[in-house]
C-alpha distance (Angstrom), angle and dihedral (degrees) to the residues before:
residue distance angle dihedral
X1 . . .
X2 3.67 . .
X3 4.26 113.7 .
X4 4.12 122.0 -101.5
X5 3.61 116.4 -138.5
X6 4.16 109.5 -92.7
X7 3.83 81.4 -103.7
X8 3.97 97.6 53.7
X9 3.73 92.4 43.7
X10 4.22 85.1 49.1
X11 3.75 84.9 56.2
X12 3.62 92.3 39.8
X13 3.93 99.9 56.3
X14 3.57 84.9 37.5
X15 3.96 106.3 -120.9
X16 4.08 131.0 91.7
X17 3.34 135.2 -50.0
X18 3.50 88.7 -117.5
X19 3.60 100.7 48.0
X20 3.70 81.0 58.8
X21 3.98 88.2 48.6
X22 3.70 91.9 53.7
X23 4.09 93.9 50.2
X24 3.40 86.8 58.5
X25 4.24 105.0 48.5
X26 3.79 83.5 40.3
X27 3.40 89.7 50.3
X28 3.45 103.6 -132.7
X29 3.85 88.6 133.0
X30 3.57 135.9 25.1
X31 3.89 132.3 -136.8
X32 3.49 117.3 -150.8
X33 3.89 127.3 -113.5
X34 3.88 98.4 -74.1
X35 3.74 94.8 43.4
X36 3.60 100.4 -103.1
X37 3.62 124.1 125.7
X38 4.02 128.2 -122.0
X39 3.98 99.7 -141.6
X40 3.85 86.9 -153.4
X41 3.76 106.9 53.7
X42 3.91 88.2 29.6
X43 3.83 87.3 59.1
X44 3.83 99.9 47.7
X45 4.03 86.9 46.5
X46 3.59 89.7 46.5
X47 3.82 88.8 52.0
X48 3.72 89.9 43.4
X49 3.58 102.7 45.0
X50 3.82 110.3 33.0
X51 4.16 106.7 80.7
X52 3.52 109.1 -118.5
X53 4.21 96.6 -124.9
X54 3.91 84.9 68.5
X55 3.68 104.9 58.2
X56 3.94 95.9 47.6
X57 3.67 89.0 144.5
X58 3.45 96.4 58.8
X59 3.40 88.7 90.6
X60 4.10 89.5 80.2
X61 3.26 96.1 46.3
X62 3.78 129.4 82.0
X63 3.84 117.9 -106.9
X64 3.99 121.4 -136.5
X65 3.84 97.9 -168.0
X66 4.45 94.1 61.2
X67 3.60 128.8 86.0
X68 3.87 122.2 -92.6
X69 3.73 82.3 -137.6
X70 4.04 87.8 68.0
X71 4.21 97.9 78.7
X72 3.66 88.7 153.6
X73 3.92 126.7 67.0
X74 3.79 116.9 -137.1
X75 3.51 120.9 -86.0
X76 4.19 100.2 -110.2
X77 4.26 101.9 -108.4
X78 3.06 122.5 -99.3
X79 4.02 124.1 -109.0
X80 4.07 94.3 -67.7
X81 3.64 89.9 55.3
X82 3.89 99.9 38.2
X83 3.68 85.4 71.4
X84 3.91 94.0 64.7
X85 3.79 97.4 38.4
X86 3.85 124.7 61.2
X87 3.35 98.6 -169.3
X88 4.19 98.3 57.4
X89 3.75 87.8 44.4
X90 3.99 90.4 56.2
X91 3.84 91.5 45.8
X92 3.66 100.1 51.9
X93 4.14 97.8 38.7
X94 4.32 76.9 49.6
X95 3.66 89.1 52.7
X96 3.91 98.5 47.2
X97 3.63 80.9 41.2
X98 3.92 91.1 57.5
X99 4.16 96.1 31.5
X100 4.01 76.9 56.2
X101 3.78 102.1 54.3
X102 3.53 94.9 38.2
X103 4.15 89.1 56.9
X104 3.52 90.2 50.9
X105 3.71 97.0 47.7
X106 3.69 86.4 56.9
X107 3.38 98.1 46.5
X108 3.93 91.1 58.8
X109 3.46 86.9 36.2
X110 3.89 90.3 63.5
X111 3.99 96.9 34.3
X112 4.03 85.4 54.9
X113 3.78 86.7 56.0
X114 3.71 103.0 43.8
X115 3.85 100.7 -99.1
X116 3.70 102.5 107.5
X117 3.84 128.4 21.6
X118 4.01 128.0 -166.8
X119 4.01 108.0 -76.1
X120 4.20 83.3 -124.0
X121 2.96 93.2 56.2
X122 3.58 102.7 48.1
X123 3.76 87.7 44.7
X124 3.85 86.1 61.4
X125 3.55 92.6 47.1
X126 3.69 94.8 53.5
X127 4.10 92.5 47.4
X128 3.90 83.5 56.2
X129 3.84 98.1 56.7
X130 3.85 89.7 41.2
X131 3.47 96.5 55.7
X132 3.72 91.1 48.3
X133 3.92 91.9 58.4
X134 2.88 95.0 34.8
X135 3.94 93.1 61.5
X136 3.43 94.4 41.4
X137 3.79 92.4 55.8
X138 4.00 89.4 47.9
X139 3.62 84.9 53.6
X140 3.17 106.8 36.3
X141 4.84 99.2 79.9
X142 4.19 83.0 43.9
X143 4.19 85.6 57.3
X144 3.57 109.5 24.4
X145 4.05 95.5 40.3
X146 3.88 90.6 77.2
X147 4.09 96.4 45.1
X148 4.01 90.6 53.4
X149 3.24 99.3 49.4
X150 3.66 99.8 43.1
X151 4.41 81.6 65.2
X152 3.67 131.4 53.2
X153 3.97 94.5 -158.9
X154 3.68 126.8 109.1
X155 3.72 88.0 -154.6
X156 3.89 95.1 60.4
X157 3.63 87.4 39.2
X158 3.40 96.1 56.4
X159 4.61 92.8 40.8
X160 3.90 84.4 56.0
X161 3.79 96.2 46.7
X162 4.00 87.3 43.5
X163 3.75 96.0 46.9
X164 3.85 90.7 40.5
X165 4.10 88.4 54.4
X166 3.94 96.3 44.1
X167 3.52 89.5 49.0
X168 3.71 85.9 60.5
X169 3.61 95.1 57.1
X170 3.44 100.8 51.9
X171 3.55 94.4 47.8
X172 4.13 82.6 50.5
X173 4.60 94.9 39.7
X174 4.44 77.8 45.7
X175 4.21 91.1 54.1
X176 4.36 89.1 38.6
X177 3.96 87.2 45.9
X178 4.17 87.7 43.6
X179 3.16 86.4 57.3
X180 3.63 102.4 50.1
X181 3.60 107.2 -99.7
């Protein structure tokens, strides 16, 4: 194949001018006599020559030297493979990276709007409410023994159990509204 001018090749592998400029002093590629560059065999030495931990963001870019028939990247290797290949290993411990920040921004996104609250805390918040039952119903056969068997009626029976029970939830819906529920 004929050569490209260093600038037509830059445009062609899709990076700088310069980046192109810097293959060459460093080696990593070779022009031919007149200057010009042979896309081909400047590809496969670029591939060859250039270590793979420098050109990270390759990745984004398009490459000249694969198949049209490849539409599809490779899947990055699994943990076997990572070992052998820089590059994979860096893209998946970016990805958990990533997958990791973006939990945790919406976890704080959801505590900041009510959704979630700090385990501790609701912990504490649950200890409160069950020791407030939990004293009423201790309390309650020591209280409520003398008013029902001062009566004989169901129906007053029943009003003092009633009251006795609603009074219990709004001391309970007063401690979850305390607390900012």
């Amino acid at each position: 194949m004929m050569g490209v001018s260093i600038r037509g090749y830059a445009r062609m592998r899709g990076c700088t001018e310069g980046a192109v400029r810097k293959a060459i002093a460093a080696k990593r590629i070779t022009p031919n006599a007149d200057g010009s560059i042979d896309p081909e065999r400047a590809n496969q030495e670029w591939a060859r020559n250039t270590f793979a931990g420098k050109t990270l963001h390759e990745a984004a870019r398009p490459a000249m030297a694969q198949p049209r028939a490849a539409a599809h990247p490779p899947p990055i290797p699994q943990s076997a493979e990572v070992t052998n290949d820089p590059v994979a290993a860096y893209l998946r411990a970016r990805a958990v990276s990533e997958t990791f920040k973006a939990k945790i921004a919406q976890m704080e996104y959801e505590e900041r709007t009510g959704k979630l609250m700090q385990a501790t805390k609701a912990g504490e918040y649950a200890m409160q409410f069950s020791a407030i039952i939990s004293d009423a119903l201790s309390a309650w056969p020591d209280r409520l023994t003398p008013l029902v068997a001062a009566t004989t009626e169901e129906r007053v029976v029943h009003k003092i159990l009633s009251n006795e029970a609603a009074a219990l939830r709004r001391r309970v819906a007063k401690a979850i509204a305390d607390a900012g529920f």
